[in-house]
N, C-alpha and C positions, 0 to 999 in steps of 0.2 A: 504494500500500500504506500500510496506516497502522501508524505507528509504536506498538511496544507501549505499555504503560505500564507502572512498576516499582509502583505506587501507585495505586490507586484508589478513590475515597470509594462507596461503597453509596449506591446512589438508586434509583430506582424508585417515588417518589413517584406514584399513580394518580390520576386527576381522576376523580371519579365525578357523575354531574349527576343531578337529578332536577325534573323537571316546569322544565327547563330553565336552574334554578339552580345557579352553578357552587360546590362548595364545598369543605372540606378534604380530602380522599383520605389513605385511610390510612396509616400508613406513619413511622416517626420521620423529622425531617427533615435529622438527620447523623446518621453512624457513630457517636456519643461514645453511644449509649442501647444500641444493638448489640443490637436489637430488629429485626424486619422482620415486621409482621404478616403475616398471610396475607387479603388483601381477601375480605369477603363483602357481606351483602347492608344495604342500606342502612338505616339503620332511622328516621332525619327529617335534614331540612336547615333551614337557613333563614341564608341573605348579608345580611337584613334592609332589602332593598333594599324592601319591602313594611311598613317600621314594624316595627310592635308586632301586626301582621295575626293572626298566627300563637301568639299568646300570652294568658295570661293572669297575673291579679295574685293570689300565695296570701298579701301581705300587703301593706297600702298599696292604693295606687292606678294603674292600668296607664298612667295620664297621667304621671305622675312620671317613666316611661321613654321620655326624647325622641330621636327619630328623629334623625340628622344625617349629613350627606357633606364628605367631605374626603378625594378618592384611591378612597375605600371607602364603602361604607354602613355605619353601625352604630346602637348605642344607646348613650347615655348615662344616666344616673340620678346625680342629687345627694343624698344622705343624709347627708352634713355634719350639718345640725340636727334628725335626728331621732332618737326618742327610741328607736326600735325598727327591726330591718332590713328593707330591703325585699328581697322574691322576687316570680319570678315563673316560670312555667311552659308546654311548651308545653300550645294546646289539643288536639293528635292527643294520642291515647294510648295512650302507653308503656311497655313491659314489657320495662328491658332482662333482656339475654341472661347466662349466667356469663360469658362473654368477648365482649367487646367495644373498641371505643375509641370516647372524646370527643376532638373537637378544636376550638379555638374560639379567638379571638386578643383580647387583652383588655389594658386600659389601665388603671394607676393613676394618677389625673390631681391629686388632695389630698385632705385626711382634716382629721379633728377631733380626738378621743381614740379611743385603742381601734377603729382602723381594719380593716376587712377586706374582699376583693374576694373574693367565695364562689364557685364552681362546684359544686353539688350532683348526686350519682349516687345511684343505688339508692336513692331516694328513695324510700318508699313511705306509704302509707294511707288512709285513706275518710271523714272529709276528710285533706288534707296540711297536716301539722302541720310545721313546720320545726324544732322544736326533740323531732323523735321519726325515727327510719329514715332513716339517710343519712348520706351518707358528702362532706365536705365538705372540698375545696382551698381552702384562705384564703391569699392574700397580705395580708401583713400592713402591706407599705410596702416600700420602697426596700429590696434585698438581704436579703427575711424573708419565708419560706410557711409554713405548719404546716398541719396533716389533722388533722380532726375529727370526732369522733361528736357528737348532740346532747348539750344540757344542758353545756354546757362540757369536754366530756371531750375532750383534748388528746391525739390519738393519737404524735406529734409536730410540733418546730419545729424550723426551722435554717435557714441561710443559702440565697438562689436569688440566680441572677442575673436581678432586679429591675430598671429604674429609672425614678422617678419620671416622667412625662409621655410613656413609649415602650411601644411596641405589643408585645408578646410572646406565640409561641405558647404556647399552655395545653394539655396534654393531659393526660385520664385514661384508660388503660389496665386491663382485668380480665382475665387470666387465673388459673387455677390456683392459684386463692382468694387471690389478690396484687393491692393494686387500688397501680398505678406513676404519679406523678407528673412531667410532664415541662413543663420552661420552654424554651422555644427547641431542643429533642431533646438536653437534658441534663437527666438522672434527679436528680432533688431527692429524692424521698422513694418508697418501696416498704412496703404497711403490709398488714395484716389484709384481706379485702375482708367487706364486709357480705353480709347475706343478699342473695340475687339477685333481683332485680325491679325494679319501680318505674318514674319516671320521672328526667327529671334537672330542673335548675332552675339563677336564674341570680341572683345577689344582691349586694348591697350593705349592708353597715354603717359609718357613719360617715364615709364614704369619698365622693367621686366619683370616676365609674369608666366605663369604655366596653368594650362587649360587639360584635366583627365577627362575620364568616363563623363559624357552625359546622356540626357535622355529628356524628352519633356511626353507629357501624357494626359489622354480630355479624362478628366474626375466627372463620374458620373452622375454622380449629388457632391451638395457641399460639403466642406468636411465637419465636423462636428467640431465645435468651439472655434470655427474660422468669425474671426472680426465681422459687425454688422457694419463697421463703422472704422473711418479713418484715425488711426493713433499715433501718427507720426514716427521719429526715430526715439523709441525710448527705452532702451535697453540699457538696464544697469547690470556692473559686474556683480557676483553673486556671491564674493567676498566672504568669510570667515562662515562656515556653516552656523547655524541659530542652534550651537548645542556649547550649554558649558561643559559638558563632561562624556565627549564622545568614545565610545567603549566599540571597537573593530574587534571582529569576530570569524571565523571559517561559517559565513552564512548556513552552509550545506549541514554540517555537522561534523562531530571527531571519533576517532577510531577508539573504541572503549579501551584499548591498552597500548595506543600508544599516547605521545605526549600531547596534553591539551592549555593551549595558553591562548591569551587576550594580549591585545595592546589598546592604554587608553593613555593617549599623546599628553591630558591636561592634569592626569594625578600626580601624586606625588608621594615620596616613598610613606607605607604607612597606611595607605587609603583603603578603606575595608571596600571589600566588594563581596556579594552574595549573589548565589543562583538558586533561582528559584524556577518550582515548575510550572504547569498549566493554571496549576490550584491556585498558588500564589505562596503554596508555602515552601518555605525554608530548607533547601537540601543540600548547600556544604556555603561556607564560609574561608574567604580567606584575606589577604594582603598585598597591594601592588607592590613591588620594588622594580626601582626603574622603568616605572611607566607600561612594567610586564605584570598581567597575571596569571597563574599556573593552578590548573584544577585539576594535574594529572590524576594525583589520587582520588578524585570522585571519579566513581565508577559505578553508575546505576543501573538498578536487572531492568530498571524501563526506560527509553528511549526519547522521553520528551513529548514535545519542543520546552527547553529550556533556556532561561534569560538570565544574562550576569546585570547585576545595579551595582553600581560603582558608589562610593559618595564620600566628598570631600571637601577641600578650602577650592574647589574651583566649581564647586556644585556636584549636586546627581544627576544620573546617567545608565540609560538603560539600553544593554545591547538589543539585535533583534534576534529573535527566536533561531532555533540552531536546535540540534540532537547530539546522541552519543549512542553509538549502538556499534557490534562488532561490525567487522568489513565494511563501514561505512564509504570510505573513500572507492574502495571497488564496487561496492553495488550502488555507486552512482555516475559513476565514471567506464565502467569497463563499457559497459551496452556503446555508450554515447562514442569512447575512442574508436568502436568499429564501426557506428555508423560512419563518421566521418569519413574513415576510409572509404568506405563503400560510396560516399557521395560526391568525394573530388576525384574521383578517378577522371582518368582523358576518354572523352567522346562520352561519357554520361556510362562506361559500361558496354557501348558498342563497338566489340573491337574489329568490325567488318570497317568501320568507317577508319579505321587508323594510317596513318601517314608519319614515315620518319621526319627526323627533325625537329620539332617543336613548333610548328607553324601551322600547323590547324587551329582555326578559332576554338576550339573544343580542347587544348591540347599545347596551348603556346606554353616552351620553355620548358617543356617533360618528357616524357615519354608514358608512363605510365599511371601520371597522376599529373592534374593541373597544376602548373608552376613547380610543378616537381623536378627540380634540378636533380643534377648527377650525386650529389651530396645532402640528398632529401631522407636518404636510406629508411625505402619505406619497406621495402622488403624484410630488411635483418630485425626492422624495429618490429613488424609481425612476429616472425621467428621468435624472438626473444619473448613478445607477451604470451604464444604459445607453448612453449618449453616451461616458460618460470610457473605457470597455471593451467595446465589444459584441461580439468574439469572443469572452470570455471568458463574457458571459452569454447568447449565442446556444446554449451549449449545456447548459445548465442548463433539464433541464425538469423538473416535474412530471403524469406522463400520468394519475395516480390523484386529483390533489387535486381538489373539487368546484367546477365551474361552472356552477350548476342556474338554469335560467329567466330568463339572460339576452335582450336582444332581440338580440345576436348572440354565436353561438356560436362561437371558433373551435376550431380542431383540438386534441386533447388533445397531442399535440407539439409543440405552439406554445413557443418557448422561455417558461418561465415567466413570465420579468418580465416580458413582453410580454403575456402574460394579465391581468398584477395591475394594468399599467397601464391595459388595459383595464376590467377589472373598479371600478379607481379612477374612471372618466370614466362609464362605464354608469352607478354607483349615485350620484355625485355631479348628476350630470344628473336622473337622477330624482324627487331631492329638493328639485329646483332650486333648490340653495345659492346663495348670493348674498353671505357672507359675505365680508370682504375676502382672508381668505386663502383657503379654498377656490375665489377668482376666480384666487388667483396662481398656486395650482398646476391647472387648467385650464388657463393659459399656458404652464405647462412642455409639457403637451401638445402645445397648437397647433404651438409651437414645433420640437418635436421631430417631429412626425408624419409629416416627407417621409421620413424614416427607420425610421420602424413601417408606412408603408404595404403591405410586401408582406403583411403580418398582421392589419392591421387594416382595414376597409373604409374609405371616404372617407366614406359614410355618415355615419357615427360624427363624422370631424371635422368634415362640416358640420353637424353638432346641433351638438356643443361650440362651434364660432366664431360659430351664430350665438345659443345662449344668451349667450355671455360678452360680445362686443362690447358691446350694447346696455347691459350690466349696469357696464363697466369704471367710469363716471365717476357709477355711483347711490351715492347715502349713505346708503339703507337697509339694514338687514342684518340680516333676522329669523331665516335660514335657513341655518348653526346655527352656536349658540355656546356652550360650559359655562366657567367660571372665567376670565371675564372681567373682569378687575379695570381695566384702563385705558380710559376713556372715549375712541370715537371714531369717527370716520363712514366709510365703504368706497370714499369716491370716492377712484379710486386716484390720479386726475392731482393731486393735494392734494402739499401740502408736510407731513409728518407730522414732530411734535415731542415725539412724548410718548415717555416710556421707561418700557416695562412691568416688572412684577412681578421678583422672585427665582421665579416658576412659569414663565418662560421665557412667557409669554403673547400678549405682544409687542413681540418685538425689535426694535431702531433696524436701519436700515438691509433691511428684508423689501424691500418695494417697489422699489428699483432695478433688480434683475435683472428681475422680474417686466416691468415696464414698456418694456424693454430686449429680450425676447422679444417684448412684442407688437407694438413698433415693426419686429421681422423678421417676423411674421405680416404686421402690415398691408400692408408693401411687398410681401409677396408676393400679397396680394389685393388689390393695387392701389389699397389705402384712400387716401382723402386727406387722412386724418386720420393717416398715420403717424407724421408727426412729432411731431404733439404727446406721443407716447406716448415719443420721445425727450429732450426738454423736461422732461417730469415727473420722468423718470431724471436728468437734467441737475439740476433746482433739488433733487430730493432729496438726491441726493450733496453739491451744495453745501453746503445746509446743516448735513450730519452733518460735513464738514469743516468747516467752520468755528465749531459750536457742543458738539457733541457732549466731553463729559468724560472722557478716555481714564483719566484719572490714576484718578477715581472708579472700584471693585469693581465697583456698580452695574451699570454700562454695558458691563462686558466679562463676565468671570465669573457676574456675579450673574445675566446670563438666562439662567445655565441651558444646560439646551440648545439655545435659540435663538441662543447666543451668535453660530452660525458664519454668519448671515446677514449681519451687517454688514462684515465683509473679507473673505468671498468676492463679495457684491456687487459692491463696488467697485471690488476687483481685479479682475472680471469686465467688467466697465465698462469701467476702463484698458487693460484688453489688448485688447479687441474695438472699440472706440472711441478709439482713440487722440487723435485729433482734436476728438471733442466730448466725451471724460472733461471735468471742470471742474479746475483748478490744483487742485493742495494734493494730491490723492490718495495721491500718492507719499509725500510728508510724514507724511501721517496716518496710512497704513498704518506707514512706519518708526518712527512713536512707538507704535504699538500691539504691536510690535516688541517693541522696544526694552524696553517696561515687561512683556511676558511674558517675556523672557529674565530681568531683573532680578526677578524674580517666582519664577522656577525653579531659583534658585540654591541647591538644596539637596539633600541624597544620594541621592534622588528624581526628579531633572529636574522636580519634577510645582509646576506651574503654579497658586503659591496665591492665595486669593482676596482677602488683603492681608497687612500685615508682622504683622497681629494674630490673622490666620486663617488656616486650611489649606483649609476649607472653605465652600459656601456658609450664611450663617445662615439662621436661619429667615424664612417670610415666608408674606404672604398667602394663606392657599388650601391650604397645606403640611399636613401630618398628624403632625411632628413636630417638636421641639426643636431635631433634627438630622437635616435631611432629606437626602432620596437625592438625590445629584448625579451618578448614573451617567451620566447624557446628554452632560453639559461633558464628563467624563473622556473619553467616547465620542466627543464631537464635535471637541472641541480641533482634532485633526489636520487638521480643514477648515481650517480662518484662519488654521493655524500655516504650511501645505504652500501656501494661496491665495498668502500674505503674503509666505515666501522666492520664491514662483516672479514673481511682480511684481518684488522688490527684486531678482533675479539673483543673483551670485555674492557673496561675502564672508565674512568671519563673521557677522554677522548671521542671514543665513540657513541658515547650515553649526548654526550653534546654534536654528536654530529647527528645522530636521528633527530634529537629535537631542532637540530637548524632544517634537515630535509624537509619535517612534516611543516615546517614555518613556511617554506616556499611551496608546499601544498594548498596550506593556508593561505597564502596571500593571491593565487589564482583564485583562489574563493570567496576573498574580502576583506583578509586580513592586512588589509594596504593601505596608503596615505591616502586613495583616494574613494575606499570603501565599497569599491566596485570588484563583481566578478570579471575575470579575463575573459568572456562570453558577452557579447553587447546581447543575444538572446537567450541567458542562464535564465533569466525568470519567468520563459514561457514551458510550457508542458511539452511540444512536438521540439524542439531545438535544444532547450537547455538543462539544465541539473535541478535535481529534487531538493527542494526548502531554499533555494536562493531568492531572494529580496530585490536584488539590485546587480544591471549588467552592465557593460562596461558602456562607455559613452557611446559607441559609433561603431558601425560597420563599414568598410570596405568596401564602394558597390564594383561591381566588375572585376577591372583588374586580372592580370593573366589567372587568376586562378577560380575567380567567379564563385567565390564559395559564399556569398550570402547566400542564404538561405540551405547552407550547407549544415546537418546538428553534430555539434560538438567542436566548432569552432572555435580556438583561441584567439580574439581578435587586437588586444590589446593587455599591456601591464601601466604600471606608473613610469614614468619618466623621470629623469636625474631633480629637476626643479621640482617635482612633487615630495619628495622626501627633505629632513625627515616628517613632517607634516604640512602640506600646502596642500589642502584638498581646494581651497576657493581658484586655484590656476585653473580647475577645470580639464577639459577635453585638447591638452597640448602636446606636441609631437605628433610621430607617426604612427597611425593606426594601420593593421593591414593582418589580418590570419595569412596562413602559410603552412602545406602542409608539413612545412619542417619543421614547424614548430610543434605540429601535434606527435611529428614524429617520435620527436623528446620525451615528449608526456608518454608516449608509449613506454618507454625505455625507464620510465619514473615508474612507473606501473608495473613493470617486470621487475625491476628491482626493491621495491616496495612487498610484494609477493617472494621474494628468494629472501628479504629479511626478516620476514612475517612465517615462513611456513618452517617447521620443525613434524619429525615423526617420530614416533616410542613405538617401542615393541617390549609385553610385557609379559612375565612368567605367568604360572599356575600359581603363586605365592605373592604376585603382584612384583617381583623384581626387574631390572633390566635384561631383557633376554639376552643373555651372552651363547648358552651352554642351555638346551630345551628338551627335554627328555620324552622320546617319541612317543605323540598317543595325544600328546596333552594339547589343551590351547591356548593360545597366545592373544593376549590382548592387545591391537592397535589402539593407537592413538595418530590422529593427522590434526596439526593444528595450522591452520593456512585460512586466506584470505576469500570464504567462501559461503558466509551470510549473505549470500546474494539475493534468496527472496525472504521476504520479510512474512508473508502469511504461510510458509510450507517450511519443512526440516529440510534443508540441501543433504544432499548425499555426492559419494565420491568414488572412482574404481580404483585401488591401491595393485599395483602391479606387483604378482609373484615368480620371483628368478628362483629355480633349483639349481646345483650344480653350472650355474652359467646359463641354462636356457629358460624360457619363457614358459611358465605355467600360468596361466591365465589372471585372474584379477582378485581380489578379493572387494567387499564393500563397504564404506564406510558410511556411518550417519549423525548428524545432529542427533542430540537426545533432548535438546531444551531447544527455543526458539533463540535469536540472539547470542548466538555466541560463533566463535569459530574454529571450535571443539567438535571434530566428526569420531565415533568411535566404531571398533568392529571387532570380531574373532575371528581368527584364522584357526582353521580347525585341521592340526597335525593329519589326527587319523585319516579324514578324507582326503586330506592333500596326497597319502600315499607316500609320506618320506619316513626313511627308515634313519636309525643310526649312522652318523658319518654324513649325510647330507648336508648340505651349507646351503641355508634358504635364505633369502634378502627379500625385504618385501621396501616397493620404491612407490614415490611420488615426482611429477615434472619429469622435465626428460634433458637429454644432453649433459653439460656443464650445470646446468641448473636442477639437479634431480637430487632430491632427497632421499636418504636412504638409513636403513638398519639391516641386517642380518646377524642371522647365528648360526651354531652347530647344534644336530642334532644326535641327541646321545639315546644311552641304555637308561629308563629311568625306574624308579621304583615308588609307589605312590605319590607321584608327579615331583621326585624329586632327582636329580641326578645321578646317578649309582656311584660309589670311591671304588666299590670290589663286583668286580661283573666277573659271573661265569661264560661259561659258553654252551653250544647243544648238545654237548656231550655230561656224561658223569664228572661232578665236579665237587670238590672241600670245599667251601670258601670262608676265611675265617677273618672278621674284624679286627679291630686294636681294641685299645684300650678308650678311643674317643669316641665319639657319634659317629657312627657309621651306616652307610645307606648300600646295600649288599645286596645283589640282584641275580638269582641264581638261571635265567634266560632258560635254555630246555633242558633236558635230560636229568638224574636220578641224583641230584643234590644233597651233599650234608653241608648246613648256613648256618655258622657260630659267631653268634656276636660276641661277645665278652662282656668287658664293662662299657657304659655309656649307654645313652639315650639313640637306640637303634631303628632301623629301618630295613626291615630285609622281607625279602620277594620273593618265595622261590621259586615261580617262573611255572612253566609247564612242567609233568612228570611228578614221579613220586618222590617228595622232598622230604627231609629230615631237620626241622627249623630248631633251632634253640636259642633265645633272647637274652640268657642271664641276667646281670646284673641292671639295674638303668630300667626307664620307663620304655619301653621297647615299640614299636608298631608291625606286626607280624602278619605275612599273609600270605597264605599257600600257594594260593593259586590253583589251576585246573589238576587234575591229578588228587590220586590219594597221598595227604600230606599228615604228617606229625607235628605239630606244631607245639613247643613250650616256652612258655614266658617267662617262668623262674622268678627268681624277685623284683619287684618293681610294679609299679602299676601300668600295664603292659593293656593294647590292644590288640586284641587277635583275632582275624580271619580265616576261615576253615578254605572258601574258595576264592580270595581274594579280591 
């Protein structure tokens, strides 16, 4: 069941496409305009992915407006030194409607004197005069718009939220002879509308300026709360939110065992705070320090929704409603990360339509996912959420989503991600990539495949092993690559030194694991080339140990999302190779430790990018001053969860989950600026269960067209929002990206490898070391699998005899809420006898949890010290406790002194207990049994 919400933001932002260009959809894109069109029919597009195609020049010259990409398509125009503005118009022609909207995303980038970035509507006449019919939005600079008729007539000015070199929605709105100006879905200006008609147009004066995605469209009815009535420019900034004692919270809810903390920016140490439940009463008590609060140790058998109040010398202050229940983070997160996937794929799913390259509108800059660069690794980041949990994603499907004209098709029940890793290996195969990363995540595959094969055909992975093999050690790599900024060649057995971009393009330490997988590929095909595939993992880890700059932003933070390749590698490396990891690993992970904790020391937990920044600065390839770094925040959890579970117990890593679960938290609200990293977290079809509040703005278009994509990360805070400025508002660059959910994948696999633990336990309730044939064995699975909240989840635990596969055993919830599955494995039926070595596993690959033991001779479920054999046998104990098991044939069994245990098996026996409290039992056969002194219990047939 999903918890209600007390709060929720209005969205229903619609994508609408035409002739296959993704672009604005109607719709303001927060609550603050309290507008909701009514969608109609479209009436032009253009994401400018095609230039200046679509347009024409009514002053100036149509070359002045240069095409450019960075994230997005758009145009730029420089009119800095000219004497007169430039427009331009499109060439369809257009007659808007009385009610309508423009949408369109636009940049003030620098000016001269008397600067203005124009959007013109209801333009009309025969020719188009600019300075005659029309009704004109001007930004005027940094925090200034004003609406204009020609000839200088100034309808109004007044403050926007503006800033100089950052992308901002622009919207014009016409109903009900009101034409409403909107910057990021806050109403700046409401004024007169002009006569109806015309077209619209796109201009510059003075100014350089960047024009992305837009779209205008006739609104069927008015929109609800559109102005009756003209109101000028009157838009005030929205400055210090109206709360003395704001208390930020993981809106969604926390994971009942791990850590759970608040930040409230205006306490002060000392400030008592209480949660309270539905009722209103009282259920834990605690203290701010340092503007943090920490409720780990409450841990309620019920679930909420629960509120913290704060209260102090700057007032009281109540969070919003939240829960705590086990697997909370996964049973609201997992469904949504594979919808995602499923929904940015390239061509929507239809891989008949697919074309190399990245140059299908359907498909610009991927291959196998929209905007999915070469460094997207959407593949390995599947793999890995499948390995680390695959009961949880075994049952996650989608039967509806499309799989059109593959060469193999499987079942629409196929658990999802088993599809999409499919679907990842078909279209990558097809294109025959060859680049260095799309050869690594082809590895994931191989690697994993003994594990997908009841779903995938073998077919499939011998195309995949035997494209890739041949390709591992080339250094060509034409096939594909977009914003490549580090020079370097694909032969993976190389030693790589270079350290990529702040675009996360390419991260130190990729290649280890990758190389590390195909060293288990080859061995299992008998290559005799395996080892060098181990070798390559060998000298690359060395060298990132020994040279690589932990101290430097650069190398850890600054790639972005790439970050979590280089210490889950390694640590992958060290725990799976213990033996041939290279020295220093341990070292190198504990400094990299060491300087994120020292990094996070702020009311936040959140992990800065030096003692000078909160965030990453700008770089190469970037589309902003202050770009998006949802993917780090997103990813963190990978290298924070890799790093503790290598170092094991201590502080160290006791502070490094609590900083991971912090940047769980703050995609969910635990942030300066109190928003989820989802602009539609608080709708039901798009976003996360109990979330309040989504992030400012979407994205519209854009190479990856994911509005209206669910489970979208479309934004985090920015360097100037911390450590608290929520009144900046909606600044920087917004933009999802499927790399950056890729992260959150990789957070989610790792989050599950540091969550899941297995026992296996005796007939006495001990740890099974040593099991004494016949008897049963109690599991325990404890892992991240409270996924539905009204049923008990259950789990299949894999049984290895001797090295091979004997089928499954099951495990179950036995209470609701928790993520505790329990089960018996039942010896006898299994059929293993003495000397057997049975392991019973969870997960798979490097990520598989596991227990075994040996199974022995036992006697009354206990271990035998003195076993006979099937023949005629003495057998005589010591002086201690002894557990004596006479197995077949015509036994004499002497305990002596002590507290005994003796068995004598099948055949006609001869027991004697002596001295001590003895346990005696014949067994089948005529037996003699004597207990002698002590208070002895005795079985005639055992």
């Amino acid at each position: 069941m999903r918890r209600p919400n007390l709060r929720r933001l209005a969205a229903g932002v619609l994508c609408v496409t035409l002739l296959g260009v993704a672009v604005p959809g109607p719709g303001s894109p927060t609550a603050a305009a309290n507008e909701q069109p009514v969608p109609g029919r479209q009436l032009f597009a253009d994401d400018f992915g095609a230039g200046t195609t679509n347009w024409r020049a009514v002053t100036g010259a149509l070359t002045e407006w240069q095409p450019a990409s960075a994230e997005i398509d758009y145009l730029t125009i420089d009119a800095r030194t000219q004497t007169s503005g430039r427009y331009i118009v499109p060439t369809t022609a257009l007659n808007l409607p009385e009610r309508y909207e423009l949408r369109t995303r636009v940049r003030f980038e620098a000016a001269s004197s008397s600067p203005s970035l124009n959007l013109l509507t209801d333009f009309q006449g025969d020719p188009l005069v600019v300075s005659q019919r029309n009704l004109a939005a001007q930004i005027l600079g940094p925090g200034s718009i004003q609406v204009s008729r020609p000839n200088a007539s100034v309808v109004c000015r007044g403050p926007a939220p503006v800033k100089t070199g950052e992308w901002h929605n622009l919207v014009i709105r016409r109903a009900n002879g009101i034409s409403v100006v909107e910057v990021d879905g806050q109403r700046v200006a409401s004024v007169a509308a002009p006569a109806a008609g015309g077209t619209l147009a796109l201009g510059a004066y003075h100014v350089k300026a960047s024009f992305a995605a837009l779209a205008v469209y006739e609104l069927d009815q008015v929109p609800t709360g559109h102005p009756t009535q003209a109101g000028g420019c009157q838009w005030t900034p929205p400055g210090t939110p109206d709360v003395d004692q704001p208390i930020l919270v993981n809106q969604s809810g926390y994971d009942i065992d791990r850590p759970k903390r608040f930040t409230a920016p205006r306490a002060a140490d000392g400030d008592a705070f209480v949660i309270t439940d539905a009722s209103g009463a009282s259920r834990f008590t605690g203290t701010v320090n340092s503007q943090v609060g920490d409720f780990t140790t409450f841990t309620p058998t019920d679930t909420g929704p629960f509120t913290i109040r704060v209260t102090g010398a700057a007032g009281t202050g109540d969070s919003v409603p939240f829960g705590i229940g086990a697997s909370w983070t996964e049973r609201v997160s997992y469904e949504r990360a594979i919808n995602f996937m499923t929904d940015v794929r390239c061509y929507y799913g239809r891989f008949s339509q697919r074309t190399s390259g990245g140059t299908h509108p359907d498909c610009k800059l991927g291959v196998g996912w929209r905007d999915g660069h070469q460094f997207s690794f959407e593949l390995s980041s599947l793999v890995d959420l499948y390995l680390s949990n695959p009961a949880a994603f075994d049952r996650i499907t989608d039967p509806t989503a499309v799989y059109e004209g593959l060469p193999v098709t499987l079942p629409a029940d196929t658990p999802e991600i088993i599809r999409l890793i499919h679907w990842a290996v078909e279209i990558y195969l097809d294109a025959r990539v060859d680049h260095t990363f799309f050869k690594e995540q082809l590895a994931a595959f191989l690697y994993a495949y003994p594990h997908l094969s009841d779903h995938i055909p073998r077919s499939v992975y011998e195309r995949a092993r035997d494209h890739l093999f041949p390709l591992w050690g080339q250094d060509a790599k034409d096939r594909f690559a977009w914003h490549e900024y580090t020079p370097h060649t694909a032969n993976l057995f190389q030693v790589y030194t270079q350290v990529g971009t702040g675009k996360g393009e390419f991260p130190p330490g990729h290649s280890v694991w990758p190389n590390l997988m195909m060293h288990e590929v080859a061995k299992r095909e008998a290559r005799a080339d395996a080892g060098r595939y181990l070798t390559a993992a060998r000298d690359q880890a060395a060298w990132l140990v020994a040279n690589l700059d932990l101290a430097a932003p650069q190398t850890t933070k600054g790639q972005r999302q790439g970050e979590y390749h280089l210490i889950t590698g390694l640590t992958r490396f060290a725990l799976a190779y213990p033996d041939q990891a290279p020295a220093g690993i341990r070292a190198f992970v504990q400094q990299w430790a060491e300087i994120a904790v020292e990094r996070s020391d702020n009311m936040w937990d959140f992990r800065r990018y030096s003692d000078s920044r909160w965030t990453i600065p700008s770089f190469t390839g970037g589309a902003a001053a202050d770009p998006n770094e949802t993917g780090n925040v997103a990813g963190f959890a990978a290298p924070a969860l890799a790093a503790a579970t290598l170092l094991g117990t201590g502080p160290t890593s006791e502070r490094l989950r609590q900083i991971a679960t912090a940047h769980v938290d703050n995609l969910f609200g635990r942030n300066p600026t109190g928003r989820h990293a989802t602009y539609r977290a608080a709708t039901d079809e798009w976003g996360f269960e109990g979330v309040e509040l989504g992030w400012f703005s979407e994205l519209q278009g854009g190479y990856g067209k994911l509005q209206g994509a669910r489970g979208v990360l479309d934004g985090s805070p920015k360097n100037d929002h911390y450590p608290y400025n929520p009144q900046l508002g909606n600044i920087g660059w917004t933009e999802g990206w499927v790399t950056f959910n890729t992260a959150w994948n990789e957070s989610l696999a790792w989050m599950a490898v540091a969550n899941t633990t297995l026992r296996a336990r005796d007939l006495h309730g001990q740890p099974a070391t040593r099991v004494p044939a016949g008897t049963p064995v109690s599991l325990t699975l404890e892992a991240p699998l409270n996924l539905d909240s009204a049923a008990l989840d259950t789990a299949e635990l894999r049984l290895v005899v001797n090295g091979a596969d004997r089928g499954t055993v099951p495990v179950r919830q036995v209470v609701e809420n928790t993520d505790v599955l329990t089960g018996v494995l039942d010896l006898a039926a299994l059929g293993v006898v003495p000397g057997d070595r049975v392991e019973v596993r969870y997960g798979y690959g490097d990520f598989t949890r596991h227990v075994g033991f040996t199974v022995v001779h036992g006697c009354d479920g206990r271990v035998a010290t003195v076993v006979g054999t099937n023949g005629d046998d003495v057998l005589r104990g010591t002086a201690g406790a002894d557990v004596i098991s006479g197995l077949g044939g015509n036994d004499v069994l002497l305990g002596l002194d002590g507290d005994d245990v003796i068995c004598g098996g099948a055949g006609n026996d001869v027991i004697n207990g002596n001295d001590g409290d003895d346990r005696l039992f014949g067994g089948p056969g005529t037996d003699l049994v004597n207990g002698n002194d002590g208070d002895d219990v005795i079985s005639q047939d055992g």
